[in-house]
C-alpha positions in Angstrom: 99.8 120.3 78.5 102.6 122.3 79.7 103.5 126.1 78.5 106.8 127.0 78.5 108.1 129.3 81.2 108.5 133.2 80.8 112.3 133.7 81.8 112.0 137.4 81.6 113.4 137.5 85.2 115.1 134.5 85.7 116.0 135.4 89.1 112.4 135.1 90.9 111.7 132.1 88.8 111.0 128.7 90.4 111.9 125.1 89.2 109.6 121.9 88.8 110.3 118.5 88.0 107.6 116.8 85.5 107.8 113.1 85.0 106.7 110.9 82.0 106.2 107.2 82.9 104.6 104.1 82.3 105.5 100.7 80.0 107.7 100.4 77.1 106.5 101.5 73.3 104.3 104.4 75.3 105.4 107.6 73.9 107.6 108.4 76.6 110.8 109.4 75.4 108.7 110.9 72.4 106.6 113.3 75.0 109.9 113.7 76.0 111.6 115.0 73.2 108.2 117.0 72.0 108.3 119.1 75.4 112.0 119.6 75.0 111.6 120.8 71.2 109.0 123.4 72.4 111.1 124.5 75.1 114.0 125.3 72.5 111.5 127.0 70.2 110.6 128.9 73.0 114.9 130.3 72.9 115.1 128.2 76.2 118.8 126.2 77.0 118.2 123.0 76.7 120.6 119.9 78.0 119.0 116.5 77.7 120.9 113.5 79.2 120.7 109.7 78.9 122.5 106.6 80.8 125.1 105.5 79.2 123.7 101.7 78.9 121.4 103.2 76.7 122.8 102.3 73.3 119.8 100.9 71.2 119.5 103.1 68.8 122.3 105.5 69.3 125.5 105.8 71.5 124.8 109.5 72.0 121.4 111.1 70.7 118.1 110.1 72.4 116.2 108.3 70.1 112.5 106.8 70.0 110.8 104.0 68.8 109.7 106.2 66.1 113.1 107.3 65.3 112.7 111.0 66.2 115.7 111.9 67.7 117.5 114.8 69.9 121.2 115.4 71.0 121.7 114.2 74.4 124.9 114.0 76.7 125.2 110.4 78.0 126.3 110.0 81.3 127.4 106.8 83.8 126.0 108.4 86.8 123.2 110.3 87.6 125.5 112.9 89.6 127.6 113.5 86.3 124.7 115.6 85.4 125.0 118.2 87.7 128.5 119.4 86.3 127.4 119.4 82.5 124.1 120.9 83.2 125.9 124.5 82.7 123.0 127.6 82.6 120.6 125.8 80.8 117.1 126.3 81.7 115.7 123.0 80.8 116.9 120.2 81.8 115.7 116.4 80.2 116.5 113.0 81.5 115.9 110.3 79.6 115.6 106.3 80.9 115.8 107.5 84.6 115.1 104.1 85.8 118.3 102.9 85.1 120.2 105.5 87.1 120.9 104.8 91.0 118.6 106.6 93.6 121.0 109.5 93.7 119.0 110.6 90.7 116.5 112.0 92.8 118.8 114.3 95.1 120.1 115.1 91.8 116.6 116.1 90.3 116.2 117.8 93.6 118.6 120.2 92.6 118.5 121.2 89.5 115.0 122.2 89.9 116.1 124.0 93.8 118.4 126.3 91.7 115.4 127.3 89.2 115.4 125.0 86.3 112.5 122.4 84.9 113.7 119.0 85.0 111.7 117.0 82.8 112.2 112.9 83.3 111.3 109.6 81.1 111.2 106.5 82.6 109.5 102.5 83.2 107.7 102.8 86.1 108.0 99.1 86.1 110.3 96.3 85.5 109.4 93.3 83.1 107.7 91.4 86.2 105.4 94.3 87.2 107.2 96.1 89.9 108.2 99.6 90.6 111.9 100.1 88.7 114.6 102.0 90.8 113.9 105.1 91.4 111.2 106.0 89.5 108.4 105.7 91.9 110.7 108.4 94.4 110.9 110.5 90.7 107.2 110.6 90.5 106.6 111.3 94.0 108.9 113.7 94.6 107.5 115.7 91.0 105.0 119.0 90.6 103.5 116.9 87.3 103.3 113.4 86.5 102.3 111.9 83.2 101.3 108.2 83.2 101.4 107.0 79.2 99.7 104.0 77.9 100.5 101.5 74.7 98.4 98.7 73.2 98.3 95.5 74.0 100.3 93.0 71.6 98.2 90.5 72.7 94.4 92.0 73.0 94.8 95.5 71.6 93.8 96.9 74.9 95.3 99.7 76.7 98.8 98.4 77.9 100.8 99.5 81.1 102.7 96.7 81.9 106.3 95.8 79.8 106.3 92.2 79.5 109.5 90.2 78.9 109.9 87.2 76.6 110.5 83.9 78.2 114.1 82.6 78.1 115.4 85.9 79.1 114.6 85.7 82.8 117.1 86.2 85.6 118.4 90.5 85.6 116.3 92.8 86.2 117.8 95.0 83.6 117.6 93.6 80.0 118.1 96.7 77.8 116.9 96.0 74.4 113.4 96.5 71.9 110.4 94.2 70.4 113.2 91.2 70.4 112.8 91.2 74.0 109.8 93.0 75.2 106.2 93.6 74.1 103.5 96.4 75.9 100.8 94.2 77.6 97.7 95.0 79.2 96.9 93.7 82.8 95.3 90.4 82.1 97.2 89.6 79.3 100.7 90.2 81.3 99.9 88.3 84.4 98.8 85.8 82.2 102.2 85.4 80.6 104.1 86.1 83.9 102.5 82.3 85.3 105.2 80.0 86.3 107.7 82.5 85.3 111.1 82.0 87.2 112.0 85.7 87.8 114.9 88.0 89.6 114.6 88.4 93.4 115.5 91.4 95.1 118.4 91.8 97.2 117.9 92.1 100.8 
């Protein structure tokens, strides 16, 4: 649980970054926009941004699987953020792992000149390892928050996004259930035998 800052002197206080991670369908974008929500109740500025490849449910609000929603600012590049950021106090980023690693100089920053950033991303890709630069995210953070889902498969705690077959090859596929289910451990490596996947560029 997080309680929302007191900005009675805003000069003495300090930033943070928080990060929310872990497989699709976990609640992350919703933690997301909950913490953000409470921050506005709390009269806090809020600015919440998304890539701009993001365009599943909405070209320009964030939106979860749930359909709650929030106005976001959608940006090509991570360092785009820092000129629309303006005096807001809170600062939400939503699908980090599609940004490039200057993300993290960029969340650096904003939280250096006072502000809470508070990111959502996968912490892996579809064949189980880490995606961009989320693990620098989460390592570089004051708070991390590792959300589960359920298993499609077993109904057991789910960390892992698994991909459906036929849609090997990029490492980023954006899209929803057509494409990806939340699987546990055994049931994703499972379904990841004698999968032809992506290698990584040398």
């Amino acid at each position: 649980m997080f309680i929302e800052r007191n900005i009675c002197n805003p000069e003495a206080r300090s930033g943070w970054i928080e990060v929310i991670a872990g497989c699709m369908f976990s609640g992350k974008t919703e933690e997301l926009i909950r913490r953000l929500n409470r921050s506005a109740i709390a009269k806090q500025k809020v600015v919440i941004f998304k890539p701009t490849i993001d365009k599943r449910y909405d070209e320009v609000k964030v939106v979860s699987h749930n359909k709650n929603a929030i106005d976001s600012k959608p940006v090509e590049k991570a360092i785009d953020i820092i000129a629309l950021v303006g005096d807001a106090d809170v600062v939400g980023i939503d699908e980090a792992q599609f940004f490039d690693h200057s993300i993290i100089d960029v969340a650096n920053d904003l939280a250096n000149q006072g502000k809470r950033v508070v990111i959502a991303g996968l912490d892996m890709d579809y064949t189980g390892k880490p995606f961009g630069p989320m693990p620098y995210l989460m390592a570089i953070a004051e708070f991390v928050t590792k959300v589960n889902a359920i298993c499609a498969k077993t109904g057991e705690i789910a960390s892992y996004t698994f991909r459906h077959p036929g849609q090997d090859g990029t490492q980023v596929l954006v899209g929803e259930k057509e494409a990806y289910e939340a699987r546990g451990r055994r049931a994703f490596f499972e379904g990841m035998k004698g999968r032809n996947t992506y290698k990584v560029k040398e």
